[in-house]
NUROZA-423645 format. One record per residue (C-alpha): residue number from 1; residue in three letters; chain; y, z, x. Coordinates in Angstrom, 2 decimals, always signed. Layout:
N
   drenlum   lotor   lumfi         Y         Z         X
       NUM     ALA       A         Y         Z         X
...
***
This chain:
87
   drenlum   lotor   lumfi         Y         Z         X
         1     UNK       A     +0.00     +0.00     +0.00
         2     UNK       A     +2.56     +0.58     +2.77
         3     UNK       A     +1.52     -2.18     +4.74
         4     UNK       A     +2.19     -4.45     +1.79
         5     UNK       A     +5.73     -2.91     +1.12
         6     UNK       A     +6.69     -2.98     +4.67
         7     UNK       A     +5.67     -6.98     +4.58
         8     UNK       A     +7.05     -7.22     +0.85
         9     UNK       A    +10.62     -5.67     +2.27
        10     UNK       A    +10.97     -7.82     +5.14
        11     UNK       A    +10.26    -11.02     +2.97
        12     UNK       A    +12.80     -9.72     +0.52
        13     UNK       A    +15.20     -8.96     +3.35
        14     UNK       A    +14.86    -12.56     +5.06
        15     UNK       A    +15.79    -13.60     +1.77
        16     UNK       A    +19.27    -12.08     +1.40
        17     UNK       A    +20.42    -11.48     +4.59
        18     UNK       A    +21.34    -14.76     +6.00
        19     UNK       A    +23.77    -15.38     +3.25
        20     UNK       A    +25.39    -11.90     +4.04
        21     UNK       A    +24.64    -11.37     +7.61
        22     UNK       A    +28.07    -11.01     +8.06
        23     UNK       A    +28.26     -7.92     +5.61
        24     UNK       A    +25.33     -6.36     +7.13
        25     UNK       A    +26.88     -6.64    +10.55
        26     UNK       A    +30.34     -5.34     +9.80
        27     UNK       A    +28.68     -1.92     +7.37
        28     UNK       A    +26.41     -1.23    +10.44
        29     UNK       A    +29.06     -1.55    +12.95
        30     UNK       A    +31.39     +0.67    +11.13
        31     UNK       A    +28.73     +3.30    +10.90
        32     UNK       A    +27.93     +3.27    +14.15
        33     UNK       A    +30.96     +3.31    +15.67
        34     UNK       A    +31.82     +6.17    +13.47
        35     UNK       A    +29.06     +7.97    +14.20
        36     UNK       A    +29.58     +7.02    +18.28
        37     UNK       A    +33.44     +8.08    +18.46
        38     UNK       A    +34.24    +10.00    +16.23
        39     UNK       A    +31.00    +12.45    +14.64
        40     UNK       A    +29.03    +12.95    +17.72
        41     UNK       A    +31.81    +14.43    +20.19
        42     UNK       A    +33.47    +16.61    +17.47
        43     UNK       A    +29.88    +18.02    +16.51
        44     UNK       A    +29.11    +18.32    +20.44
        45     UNK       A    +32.38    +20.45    +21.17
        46     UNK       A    +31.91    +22.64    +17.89
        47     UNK       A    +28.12    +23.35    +18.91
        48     UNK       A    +29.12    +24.08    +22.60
        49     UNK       A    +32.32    +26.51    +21.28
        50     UNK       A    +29.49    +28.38    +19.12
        51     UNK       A    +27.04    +28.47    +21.65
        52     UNK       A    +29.79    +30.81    +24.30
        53     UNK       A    +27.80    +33.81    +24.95
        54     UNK       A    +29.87    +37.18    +24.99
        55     UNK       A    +33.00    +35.35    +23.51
        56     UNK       A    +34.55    +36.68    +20.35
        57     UNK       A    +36.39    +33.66    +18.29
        58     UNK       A    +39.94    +34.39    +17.86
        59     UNK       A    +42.59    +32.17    +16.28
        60     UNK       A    +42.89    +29.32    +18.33
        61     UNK       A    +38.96    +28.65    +18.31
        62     UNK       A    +39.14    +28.86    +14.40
        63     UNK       A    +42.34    +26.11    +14.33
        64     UNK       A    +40.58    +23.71    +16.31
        65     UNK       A    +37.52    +23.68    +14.55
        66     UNK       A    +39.16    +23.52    +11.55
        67     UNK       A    +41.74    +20.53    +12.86
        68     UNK       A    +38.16    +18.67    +14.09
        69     UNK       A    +36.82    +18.67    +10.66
        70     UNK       A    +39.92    +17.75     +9.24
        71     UNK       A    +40.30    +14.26    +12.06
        72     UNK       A    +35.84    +13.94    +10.96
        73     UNK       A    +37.35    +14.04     +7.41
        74     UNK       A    +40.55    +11.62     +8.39
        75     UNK       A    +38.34     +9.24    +10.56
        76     UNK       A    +35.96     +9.10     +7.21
        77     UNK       A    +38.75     +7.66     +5.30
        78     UNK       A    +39.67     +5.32     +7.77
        79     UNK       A    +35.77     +3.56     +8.35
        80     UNK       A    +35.56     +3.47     +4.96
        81     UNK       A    +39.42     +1.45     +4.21
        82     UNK       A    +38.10     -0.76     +7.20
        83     UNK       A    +34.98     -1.50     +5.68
        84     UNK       A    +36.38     -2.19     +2.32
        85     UNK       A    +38.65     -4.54     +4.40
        86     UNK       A    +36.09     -6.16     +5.77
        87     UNK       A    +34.14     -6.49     +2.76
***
């Protein structure tokens, strides 16, 4: 049964993606670059601020990680006007 899905879903796929290949590209490449620049460095910095051993978090630790979820939130809104621009 998964064998036959697998083939079914690539025969469907061959199907519509050359006429949207274009699409495809541009949605994957907007998630991945989001994901690259943007999502993966702020969660690396928050885990590694967390991870401090003996250190109390005082004011300054709480703005930052409250100003990097607000540029993961801003960067969110900006992938998704450029993908709609794409599109």
């Amino acid at each position: 049964m998964v064998r036959t899905s697998i083939v079914t879903f690539i025969v469907l796929a061959s199907f519509i993606l050359p006429s949207n290949l274009n699409l495809c590209l541009s949605i994957a490449g907007g998630f991945l670059g989001f994901i690259v620049t943007i999502l993966i460095p702020v969660t690396f910095y928050n885990k590694a601020k967390e991870v401090r051993v003996g250190a109390e978090k005082d004011e300054k630790d709480r703005f930052v990680s409250i100003l990097n979820y607000f540029m993961v939130g801003l960067a969110s809104t900006v992938v998704i006007a450029g993908l709609v621009q794409s599109v």
